[in-house]
N, C-alpha and C positions, 0 to 999 in steps of 0.2 A: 364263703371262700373269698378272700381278697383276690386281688386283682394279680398281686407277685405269683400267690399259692397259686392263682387258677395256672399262671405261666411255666412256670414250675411242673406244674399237674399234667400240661399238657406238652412240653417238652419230655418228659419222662416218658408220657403213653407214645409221643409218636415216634421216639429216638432211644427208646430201651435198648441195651444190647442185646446183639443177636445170640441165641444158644442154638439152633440148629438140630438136625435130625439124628437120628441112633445112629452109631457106626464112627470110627477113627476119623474117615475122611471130611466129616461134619464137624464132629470137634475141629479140627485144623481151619476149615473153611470159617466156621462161625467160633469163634474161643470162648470156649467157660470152663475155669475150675476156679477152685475154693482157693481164696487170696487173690486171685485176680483182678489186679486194678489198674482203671481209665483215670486221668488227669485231665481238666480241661483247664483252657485260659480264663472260663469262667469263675473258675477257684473251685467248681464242682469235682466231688472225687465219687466215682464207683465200685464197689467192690463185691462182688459173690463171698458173702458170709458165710452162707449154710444151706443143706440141701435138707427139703423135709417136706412130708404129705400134706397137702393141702384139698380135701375135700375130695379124697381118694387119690389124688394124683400126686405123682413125686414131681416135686416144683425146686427150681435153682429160685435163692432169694439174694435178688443186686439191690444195695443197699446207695443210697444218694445223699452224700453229704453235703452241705453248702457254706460258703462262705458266714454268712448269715447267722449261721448254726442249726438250720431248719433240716432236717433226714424222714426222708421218706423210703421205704423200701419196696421193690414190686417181686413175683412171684409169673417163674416162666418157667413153661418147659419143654418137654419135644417131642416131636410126632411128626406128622405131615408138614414139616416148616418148623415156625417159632409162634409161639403163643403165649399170650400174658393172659395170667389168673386172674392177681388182684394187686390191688395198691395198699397196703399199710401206711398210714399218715395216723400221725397221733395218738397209736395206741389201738386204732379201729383198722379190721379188715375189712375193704371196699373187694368183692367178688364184680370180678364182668361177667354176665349172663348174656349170652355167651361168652367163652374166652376169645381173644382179638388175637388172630393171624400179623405179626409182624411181619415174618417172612415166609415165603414158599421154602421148600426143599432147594437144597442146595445142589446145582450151582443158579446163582443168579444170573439173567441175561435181559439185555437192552429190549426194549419192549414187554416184558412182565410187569402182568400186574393184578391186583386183589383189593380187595375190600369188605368192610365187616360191618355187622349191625348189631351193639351190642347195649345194655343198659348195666350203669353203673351207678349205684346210689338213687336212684330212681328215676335216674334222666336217659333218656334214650342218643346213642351217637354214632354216627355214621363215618366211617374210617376209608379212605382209597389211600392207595399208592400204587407208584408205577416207578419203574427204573428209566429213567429220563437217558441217562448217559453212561458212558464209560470214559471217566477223565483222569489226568494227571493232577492230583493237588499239592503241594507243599502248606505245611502245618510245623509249626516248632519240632515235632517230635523228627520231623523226617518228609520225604517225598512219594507219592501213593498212587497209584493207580486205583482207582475208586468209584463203586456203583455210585451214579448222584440220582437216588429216590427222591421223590415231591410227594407228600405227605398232604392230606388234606383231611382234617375233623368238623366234622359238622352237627350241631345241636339240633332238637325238637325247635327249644327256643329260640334259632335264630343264631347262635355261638358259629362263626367260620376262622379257620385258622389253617394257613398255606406254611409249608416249611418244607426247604430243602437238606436230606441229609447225606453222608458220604461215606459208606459204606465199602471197608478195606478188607477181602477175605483174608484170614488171619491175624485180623488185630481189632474189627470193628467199627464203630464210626467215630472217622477221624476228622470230620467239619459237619457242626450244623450251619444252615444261613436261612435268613430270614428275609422276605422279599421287600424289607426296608433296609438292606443291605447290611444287616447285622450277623456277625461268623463269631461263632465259639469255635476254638480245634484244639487240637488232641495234644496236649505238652508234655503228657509222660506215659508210657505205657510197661503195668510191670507183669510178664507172664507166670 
C-alpha cells in the first residue's frame, strides 16, 4: 500500500461518518440516508450509495471519492453506537474482525471515550478516541458547534497516527486536523 493509499486508508477508518443508533432521534443526531452527501476542501466527496447485507448484517455503504480519481467505499452500521465492517478498495472486501466502534450511542459528551482491537487484512490495530471538547468551529459550509474527537490508530508494526476530528450532531464531521496543523472542512453539505 503506498503511502497516499495508507493516508487515505486511515483517514477514512478514523473519520468515517457517523450512522448512529436505531430510532428517529439518532438518525437526526448522527445523518445517513441514501444520496447523502459530505464535501470537503479536500476535493473528497461521500456519499451513502446503498444499504445491503454484509456477512448477516445490514450495513449502510459511504462511498469516498477523490480528487485523484481513487474510491474506496466502507460498510457501517448500527447498534450500540457506529460500527464499521469493512473497507472495499479495489474490488476486494477488507472485513474488521472485529467491527470498530466509531461512535458510542448517541448523545455524545465531553469526556467519553472508547477503543477497539481489531484486525484487518491480517495486521492487528489498536483504535482510542476520546471527545476532547465542545467547540465553536467555522468551516466554508457554515459555523458549528462541534464534538472535537482525537483519534489515535496504532499498528502491531509500530504504524502511530494522532488526528483531530469535529463532529456536528446533524451534519457530521465538519473539520478534520492533523497535529502538523493540516484542516480539511466541510464545503458542501447535501441532505
Amino acid at each position: 500500500m503506498t503511502r497516499l493509499a495508507r493516508a487515505f486508508f486511515l483517514l477514512a477508518l478514523l473519520l468515517g461518518l457517523a450512522l448512529g443508533r436505531s430510532g428517529p432521534d439518532a438518525r437526526a443526531y448522527f445523518p445517513h440516508a441514501l444520496g447523502m452527501r459530505w464535501v470537503y476542501t479536500s476535493g473528497e466527496v461521500q456519499t451513502f450509495v446503498e444499504v445491503k447485507a454484509l456477512a448477516g448484517v445490514e450495513v449502510w455503504m459511504l462511498e469516498h471519492r477523490y480528487p485523484s480519481g481513487a474510491k474506496m467505499t466502507e460498510a457501517f452500521s448500527f447498534g450500540d453506537g457506529v460500527w464499521l465492517h469493512a473497507l472495499v478498495t479495489d474490488g476486494q472486501t477488507l472485513l474488521y474482525d472485529p467491527p470498530i466502534r466509531l461512535y458510542p450511542a448517541a448523545p455524545l459528551e465531553v469526556g467519553m471515550s472508547w477503543e477497539n482491537t481489531t484486525t484487518l487484512a491480517g495486521q492487528r490495530v489498536l483504535t482510542q478516541a476520546k471527545v476532547v471538547a465542545l467547540e465553536g468551529v467555522s468551516v466554508p459550509l457554515g459555523r458549528f458547534n462541534a464534538f472535537r474527537i482525537r483519534s489515535t490508530v496504532r499498528t502491531l508494526n509500530g504504524g502511530l497516527s494522532t488526528i483531530d476530528y469535529y463532529f456536528a450532531p446533524g451534519v457530521g464531521v465538519v473539520r478534520y486536523a492533523t497535529p502538523d496543523g493540516g484542516v480539511i472542512d466541510l464545503s458542501e453539505f447535501s441532505p
